[in-house]
C-alpha positions as CSV (number, residue, x, y, z in Angstrom):
1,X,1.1,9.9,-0.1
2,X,-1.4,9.4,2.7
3,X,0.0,7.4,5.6
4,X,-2.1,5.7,8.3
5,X,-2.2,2.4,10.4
6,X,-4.5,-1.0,9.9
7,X,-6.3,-2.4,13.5
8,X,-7.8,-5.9,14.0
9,X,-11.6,-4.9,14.1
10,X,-11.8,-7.1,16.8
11,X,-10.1,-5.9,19.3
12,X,-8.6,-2.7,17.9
13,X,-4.3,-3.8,18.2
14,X,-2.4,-2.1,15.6
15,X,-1.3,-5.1,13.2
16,X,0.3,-2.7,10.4
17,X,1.8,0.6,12.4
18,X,3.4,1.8,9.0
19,X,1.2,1.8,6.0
20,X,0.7,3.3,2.9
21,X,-1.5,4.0,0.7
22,X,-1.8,3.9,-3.2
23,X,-5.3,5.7,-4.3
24,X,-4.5,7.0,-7.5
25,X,-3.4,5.0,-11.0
26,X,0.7,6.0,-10.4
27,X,0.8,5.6,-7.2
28,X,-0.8,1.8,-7.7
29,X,1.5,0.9,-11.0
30,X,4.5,1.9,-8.5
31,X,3.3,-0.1,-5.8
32,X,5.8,-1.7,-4.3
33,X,8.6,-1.5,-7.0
34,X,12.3,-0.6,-6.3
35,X,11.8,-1.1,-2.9
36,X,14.5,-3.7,-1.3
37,X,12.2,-5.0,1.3
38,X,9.5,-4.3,3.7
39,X,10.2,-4.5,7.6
40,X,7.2,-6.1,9.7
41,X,4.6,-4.1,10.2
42,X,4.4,-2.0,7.1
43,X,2.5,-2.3,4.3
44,X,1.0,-0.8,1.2
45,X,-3.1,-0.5,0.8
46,X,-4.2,-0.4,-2.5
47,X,-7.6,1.0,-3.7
48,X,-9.3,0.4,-5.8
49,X,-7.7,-3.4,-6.5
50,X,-8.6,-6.7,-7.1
51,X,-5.4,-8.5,-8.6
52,X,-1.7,-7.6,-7.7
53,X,1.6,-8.6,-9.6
54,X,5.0,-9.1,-8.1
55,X,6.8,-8.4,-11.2
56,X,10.1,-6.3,-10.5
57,X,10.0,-7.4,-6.8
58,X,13.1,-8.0,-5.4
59,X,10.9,-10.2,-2.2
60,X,7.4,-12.1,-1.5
61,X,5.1,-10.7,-0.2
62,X,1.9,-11.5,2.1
63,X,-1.3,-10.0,0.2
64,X,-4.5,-9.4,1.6
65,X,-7.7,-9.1,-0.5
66,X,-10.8,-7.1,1.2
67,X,-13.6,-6.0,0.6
68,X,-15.2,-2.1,0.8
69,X,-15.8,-2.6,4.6
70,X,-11.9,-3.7,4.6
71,X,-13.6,-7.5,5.7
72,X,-10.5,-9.7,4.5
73,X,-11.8,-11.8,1.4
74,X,-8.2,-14.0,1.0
75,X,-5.4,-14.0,2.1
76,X,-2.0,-15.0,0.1
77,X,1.1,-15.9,2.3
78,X,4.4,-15.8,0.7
79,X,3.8,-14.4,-3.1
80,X,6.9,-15.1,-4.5
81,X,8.6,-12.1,-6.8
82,X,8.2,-12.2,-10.7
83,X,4.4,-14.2,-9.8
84,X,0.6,-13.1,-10.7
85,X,-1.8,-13.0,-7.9
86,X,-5.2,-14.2,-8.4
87,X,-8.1,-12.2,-9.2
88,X,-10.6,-11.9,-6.3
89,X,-14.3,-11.1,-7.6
90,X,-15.6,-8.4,-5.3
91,X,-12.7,-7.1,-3.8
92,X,-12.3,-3.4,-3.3
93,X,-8.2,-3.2,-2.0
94,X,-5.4,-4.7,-1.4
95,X,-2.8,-5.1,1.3
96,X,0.5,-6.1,0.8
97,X,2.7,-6.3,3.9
98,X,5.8,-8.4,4.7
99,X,5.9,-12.2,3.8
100,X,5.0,-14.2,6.9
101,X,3.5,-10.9,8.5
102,X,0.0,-12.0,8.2
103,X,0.4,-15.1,9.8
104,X,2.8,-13.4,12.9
105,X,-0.5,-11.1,13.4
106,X,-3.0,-13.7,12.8
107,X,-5.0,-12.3,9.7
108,X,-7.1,-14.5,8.0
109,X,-10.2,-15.0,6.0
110,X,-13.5,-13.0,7.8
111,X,-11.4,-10.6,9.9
112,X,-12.3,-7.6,9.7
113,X,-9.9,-4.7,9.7
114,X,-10.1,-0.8,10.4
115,X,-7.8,1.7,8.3
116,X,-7.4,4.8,10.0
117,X,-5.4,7.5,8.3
118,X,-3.6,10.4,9.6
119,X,-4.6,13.6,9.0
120,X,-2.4,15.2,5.7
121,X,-1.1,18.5,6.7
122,X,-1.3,20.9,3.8
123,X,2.2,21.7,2.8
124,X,3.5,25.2,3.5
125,X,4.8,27.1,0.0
126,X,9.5,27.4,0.5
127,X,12.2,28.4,-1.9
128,X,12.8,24.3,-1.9
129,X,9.7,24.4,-4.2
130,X,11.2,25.8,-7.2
131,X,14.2,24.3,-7.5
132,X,16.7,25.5,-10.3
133,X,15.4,22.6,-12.3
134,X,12.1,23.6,-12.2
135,X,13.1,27.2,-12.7
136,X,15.0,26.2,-16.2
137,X,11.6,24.2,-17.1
138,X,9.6,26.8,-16.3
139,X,11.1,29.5,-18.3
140,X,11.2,26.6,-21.3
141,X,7.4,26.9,-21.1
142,X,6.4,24.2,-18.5
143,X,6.7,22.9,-15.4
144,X,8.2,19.1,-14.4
């Protein structure tokens, strides 16, 4: 999963120093789920997305609607677990972070916000990679 920090555009302090990033369909419908809880300053950037859910959260959430320049559209403090979140016309991602974290850092409506992402080092091939599982899957004619 990519990994990277979010920066107030303004005056470039690091107001999410842990974030992820969902960019594909799994990674998005996982989200957040079966996670206990997020500690202050992380967070999870969805894209593309519009319209989150907190159903099977086990906490609320802060989420942050922007737009493809990452200028924040709306911003939702406190999403309560097992609750729809509205559909924002125009928006290109989301960020969830911590309930209340938005309001410690002082996001709000017209900020606008720099991702930057760390560079993904390709991974180098190990015996980890084939497991004995895989190996037994593999000789059944497929891989996991």
């Amino acid at each position: 999963m990519k990994t990277g920090k979010i920066l107030s555009g303004k005056n470039n302090r690091v107001l999410v120093e842990e974030l992820w990033v969902a960019d594909t369909f799994f990674r998005r419908l996982q989200g957040l789920i079966g996670k206990d809880f997020l500690f202050p300053g992380q967070g999870l950037l969805l894209i593309p997305c519009n319209m989150v859910h907190t159903f099977f959260m086990k906490f609320p959430l802060d989420v942050v609607y922007l737009d493809s320049s990452y200028r924040v559209m709306k911003v939702i403090h406190r999403l309560s677990p097992h609750r729809l979140g509205p559909l924002v016309r125009g928006a290109k991602a989301v960020l969830e972070v911590a309930a209340g974290w938005a309001e410690t850092v002082g996001i709000k409506e017209g900020d606008l916000l720099r991702v930057e992402l760390e560079v993904q080092k390709k991974k180098k091939f190990s015996g980890e990679d084939f497991s004995w599982l895989n190996i037994l899957h593999w000789q059944r004619g497929g891989w996991l």
